[in-house]
C-alpha positions as CSV (number, residue, x, y, z in Angstrom):
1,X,0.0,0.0,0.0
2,X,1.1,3.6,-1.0
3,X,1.3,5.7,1.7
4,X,0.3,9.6,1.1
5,X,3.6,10.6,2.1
6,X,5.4,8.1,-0.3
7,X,2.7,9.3,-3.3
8,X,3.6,13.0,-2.4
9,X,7.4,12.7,-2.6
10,X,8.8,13.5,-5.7
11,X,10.8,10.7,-7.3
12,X,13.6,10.9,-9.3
13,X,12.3,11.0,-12.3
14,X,10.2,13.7,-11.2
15,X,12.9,15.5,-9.9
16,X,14.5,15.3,-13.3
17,X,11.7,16.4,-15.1
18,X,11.4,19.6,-13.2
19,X,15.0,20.0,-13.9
20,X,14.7,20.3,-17.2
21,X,12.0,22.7,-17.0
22,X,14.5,25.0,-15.2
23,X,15.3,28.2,-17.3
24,X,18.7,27.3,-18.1
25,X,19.8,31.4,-17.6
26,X,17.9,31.3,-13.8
27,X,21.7,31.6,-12.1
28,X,22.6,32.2,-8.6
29,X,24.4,35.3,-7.2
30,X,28.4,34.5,-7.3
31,X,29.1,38.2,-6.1
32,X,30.4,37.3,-2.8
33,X,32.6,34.2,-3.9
34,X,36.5,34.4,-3.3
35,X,38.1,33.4,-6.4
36,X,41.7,32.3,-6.5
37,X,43.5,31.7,-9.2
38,X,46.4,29.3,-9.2
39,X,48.9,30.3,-11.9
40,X,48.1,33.6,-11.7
41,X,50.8,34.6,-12.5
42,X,51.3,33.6,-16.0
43,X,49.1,35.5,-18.6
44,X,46.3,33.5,-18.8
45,X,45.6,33.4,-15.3
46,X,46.7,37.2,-14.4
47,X,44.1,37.7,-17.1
48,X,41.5,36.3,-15.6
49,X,42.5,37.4,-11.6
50,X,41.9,41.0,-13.6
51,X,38.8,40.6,-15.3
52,X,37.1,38.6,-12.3
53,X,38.6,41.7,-9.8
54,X,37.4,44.3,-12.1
55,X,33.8,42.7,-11.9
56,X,33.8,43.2,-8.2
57,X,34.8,39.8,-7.1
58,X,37.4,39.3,-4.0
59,X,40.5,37.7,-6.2
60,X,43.7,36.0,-4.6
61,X,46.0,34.7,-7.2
62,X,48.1,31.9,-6.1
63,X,51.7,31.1,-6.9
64,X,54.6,28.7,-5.4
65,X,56.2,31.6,-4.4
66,X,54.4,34.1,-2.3
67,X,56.6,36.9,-3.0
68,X,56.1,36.4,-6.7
69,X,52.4,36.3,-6.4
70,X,52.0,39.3,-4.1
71,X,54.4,40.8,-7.4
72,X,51.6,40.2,-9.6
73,X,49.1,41.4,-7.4
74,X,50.2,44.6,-6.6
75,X,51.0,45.2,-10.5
76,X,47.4,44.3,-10.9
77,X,45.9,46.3,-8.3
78,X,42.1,46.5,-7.5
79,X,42.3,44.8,-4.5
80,X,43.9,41.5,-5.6
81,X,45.8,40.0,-2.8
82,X,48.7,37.0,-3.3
83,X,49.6,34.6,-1.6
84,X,51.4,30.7,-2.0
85,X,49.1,28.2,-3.6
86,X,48.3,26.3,-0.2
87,X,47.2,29.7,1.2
88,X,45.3,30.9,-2.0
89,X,43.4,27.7,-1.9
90,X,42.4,27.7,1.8
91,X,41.3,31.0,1.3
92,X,38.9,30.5,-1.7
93,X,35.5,29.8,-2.3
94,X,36.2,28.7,-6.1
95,X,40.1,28.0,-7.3
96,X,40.6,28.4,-10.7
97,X,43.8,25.9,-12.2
98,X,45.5,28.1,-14.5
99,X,49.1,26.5,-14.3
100,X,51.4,25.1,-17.1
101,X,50.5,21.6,-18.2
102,X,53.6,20.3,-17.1
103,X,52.8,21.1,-14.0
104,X,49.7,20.6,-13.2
105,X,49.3,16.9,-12.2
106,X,52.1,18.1,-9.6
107,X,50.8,21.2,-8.4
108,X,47.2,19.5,-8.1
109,X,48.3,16.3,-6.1
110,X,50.4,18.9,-3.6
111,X,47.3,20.3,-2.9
112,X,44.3,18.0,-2.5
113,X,43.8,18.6,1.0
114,X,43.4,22.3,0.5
115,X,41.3,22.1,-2.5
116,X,38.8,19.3,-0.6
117,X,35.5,20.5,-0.7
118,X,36.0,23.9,-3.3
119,X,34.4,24.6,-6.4
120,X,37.7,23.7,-8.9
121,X,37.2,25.2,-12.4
122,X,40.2,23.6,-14.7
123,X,41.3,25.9,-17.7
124,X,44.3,24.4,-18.5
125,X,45.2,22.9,-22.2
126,X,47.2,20.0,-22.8
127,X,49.1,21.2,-26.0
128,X,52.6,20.5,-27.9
129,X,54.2,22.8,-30.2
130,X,56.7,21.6,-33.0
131,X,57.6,23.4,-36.3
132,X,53.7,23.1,-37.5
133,X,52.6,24.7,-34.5
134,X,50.1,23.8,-32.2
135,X,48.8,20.4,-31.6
136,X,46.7,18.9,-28.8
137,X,47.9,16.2,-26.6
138,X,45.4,13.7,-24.9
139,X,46.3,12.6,-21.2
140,X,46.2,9.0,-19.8
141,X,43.2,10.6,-17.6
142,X,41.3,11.9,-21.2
143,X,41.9,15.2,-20.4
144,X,43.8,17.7,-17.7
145,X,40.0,18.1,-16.4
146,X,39.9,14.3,-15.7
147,X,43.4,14.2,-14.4
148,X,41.9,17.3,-12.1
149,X,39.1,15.2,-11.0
150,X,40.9,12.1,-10.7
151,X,43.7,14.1,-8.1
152,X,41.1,15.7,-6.3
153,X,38.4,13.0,-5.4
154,X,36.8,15.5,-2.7
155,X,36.8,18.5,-4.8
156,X,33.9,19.3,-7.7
157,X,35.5,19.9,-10.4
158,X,34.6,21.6,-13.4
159,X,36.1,22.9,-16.7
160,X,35.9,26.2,-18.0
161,X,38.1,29.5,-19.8
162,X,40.0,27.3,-21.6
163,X,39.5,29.6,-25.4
164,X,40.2,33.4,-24.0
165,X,42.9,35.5,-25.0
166,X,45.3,36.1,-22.2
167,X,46.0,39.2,-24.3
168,X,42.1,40.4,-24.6
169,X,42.3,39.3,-20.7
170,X,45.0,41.4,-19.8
171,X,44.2,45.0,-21.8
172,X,42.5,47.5,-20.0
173,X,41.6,49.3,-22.8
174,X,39.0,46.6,-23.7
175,X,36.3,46.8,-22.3
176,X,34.0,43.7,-22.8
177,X,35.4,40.0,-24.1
178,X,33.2,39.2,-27.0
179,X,32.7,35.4,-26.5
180,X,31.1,32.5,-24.8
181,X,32.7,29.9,-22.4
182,X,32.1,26.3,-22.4
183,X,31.9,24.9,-19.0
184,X,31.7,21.3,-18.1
185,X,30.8,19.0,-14.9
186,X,29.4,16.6,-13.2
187,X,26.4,18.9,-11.4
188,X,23.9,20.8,-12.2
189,X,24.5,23.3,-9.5
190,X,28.8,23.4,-9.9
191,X,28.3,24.1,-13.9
192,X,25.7,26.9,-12.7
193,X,28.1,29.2,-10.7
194,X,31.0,28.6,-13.1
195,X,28.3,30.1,-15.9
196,X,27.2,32.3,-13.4
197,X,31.2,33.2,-12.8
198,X,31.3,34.2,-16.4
199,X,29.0,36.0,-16.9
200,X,30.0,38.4,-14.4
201,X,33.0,39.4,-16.9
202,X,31.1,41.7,-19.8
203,X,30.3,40.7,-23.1
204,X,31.0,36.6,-21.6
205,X,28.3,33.8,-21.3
206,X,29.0,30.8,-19.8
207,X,27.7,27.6,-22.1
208,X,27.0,24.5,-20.9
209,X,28.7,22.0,-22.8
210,X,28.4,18.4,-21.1
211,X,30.0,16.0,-18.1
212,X,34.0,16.1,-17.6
213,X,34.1,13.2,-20.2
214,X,33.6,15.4,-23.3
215,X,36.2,17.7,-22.2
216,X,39.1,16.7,-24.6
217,X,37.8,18.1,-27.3
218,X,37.1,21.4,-25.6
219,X,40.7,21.5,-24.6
220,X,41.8,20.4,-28.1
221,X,40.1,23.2,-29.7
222,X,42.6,25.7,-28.5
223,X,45.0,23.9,-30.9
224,X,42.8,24.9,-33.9
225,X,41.6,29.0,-32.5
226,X,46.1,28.8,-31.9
227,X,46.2,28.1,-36.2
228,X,43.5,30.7,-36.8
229,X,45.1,33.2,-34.6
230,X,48.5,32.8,-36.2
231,X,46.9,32.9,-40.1
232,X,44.5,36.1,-39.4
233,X,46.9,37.9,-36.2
234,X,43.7,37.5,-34.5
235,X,42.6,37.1,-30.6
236,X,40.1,34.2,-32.0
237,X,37.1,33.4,-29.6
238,X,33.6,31.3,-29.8
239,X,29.7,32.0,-30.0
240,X,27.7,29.4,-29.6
241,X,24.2,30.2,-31.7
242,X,20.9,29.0,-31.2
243,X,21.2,29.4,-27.5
């Protein structure tokens, strides 16, 4: 026999219909995360530490020297604070992995206690360079996102930023970056505040674009916007249509 609370609760099925009824642009407030951004100081992530700072967010860009992150921070100004990448990670809400690919496995693995429990938004892309230029390298994982994931079992992962221009990222003279940003997870709610995360940046949309398993390709397509950059000395970007 059915009992009226058992006929009232919403199975998952039901849960999963409503889900999908959801407006997919209904996304939370992400004004009073702390972002930190390990690797900030390399382009791609001082780019980014900017953009998020000049949107109002708290920033702490994260290096393996203190010293040389607090460098970067100060250059940067608006408020951004350095610190080691232990300490930046502590002290985040949402930690951004913008390190060099040969790194990263490392750097991740040093800091899986830290990064237990945070929001973890991968950007990095697995790419070699010979004389023909850019080419996309596939890890034993499937991709740095899955080697993220697979380093930091108590961490939600997610994958996003991977096709901005550090250079777009990093000029104050422009104003908005033109361009949408694929982001990737596991849950409904993590994949939310990355696209929230982005959209706090003018002239960005965050996309959803699937579970951490499709993220090779996403990573891989920075080899190909690379080849179109060098042919039309462009700052090539995306827009998804239809959407």
């Amino acid at each position: 026999m059915t009992t009226p609370d058992a006929a009232s609760s919403p199975n998952a099925a039901t849960r999963a219909k409503a889900a999908l009824k959801r407006d997919p642009w209904d996304l939370p407030d992400v004004s009073g995360l702390v972002v930190g951004v390990l690797g900030g100081t390399g382009d791609q992530g001082r780019g980014l530490a900017y953009r998020f700072a000049q949107a109002g967010q708290k920033v702490i860009i994260g290096s393996r020297a203190a010293e040389r992150a607090q460098t970067a921070a100060d250059e940067l100004g608006l408020g951004i604070e350095g610190a080691q990448n232990a300490e930046c990670a502590r002290r985040s809400d949402v930690v951004i992995i913008a390190v060099p690919w040969e790194g990263h496995g490392r750097t991740l693995e040093a800091l899986r206690e830290e990064l237990a429990g945070k929001l973890v938004i991968d950007c990095v892309n697995p790419l070699g360079f010979d004389k023909k230029g850019a080419y996309a390298l596939k890890p034993e994982e499937g991709s740095a996102a899955e080697q993220a994931a697979a380093l930091l079992p108590d961490a939600r992962v997610t994958a996003a930023f991977h096709h901005l221009s550090a250079v777009l990222l990093q000029d104050p003279a422009v104003e908005q970056i033109d361009t949408d940003v694929m982001v990737l997870g596991e849950s409904r709610a993590d994949t939310d505040l990355v696209q929230a995360l982005a959209a706090r940046i003018p002239g960005m949309r965050g996309v959803y674009a699937g579970r951490l398993r499709n993220a090779h390709q996403v990573e891989s397509l920075v080899a190909n916007l690379i080849s179109a950059n060098v042919r039309y000395k462009a700052h090539a970007g995306l827009r998804i249509t239809d959407v």
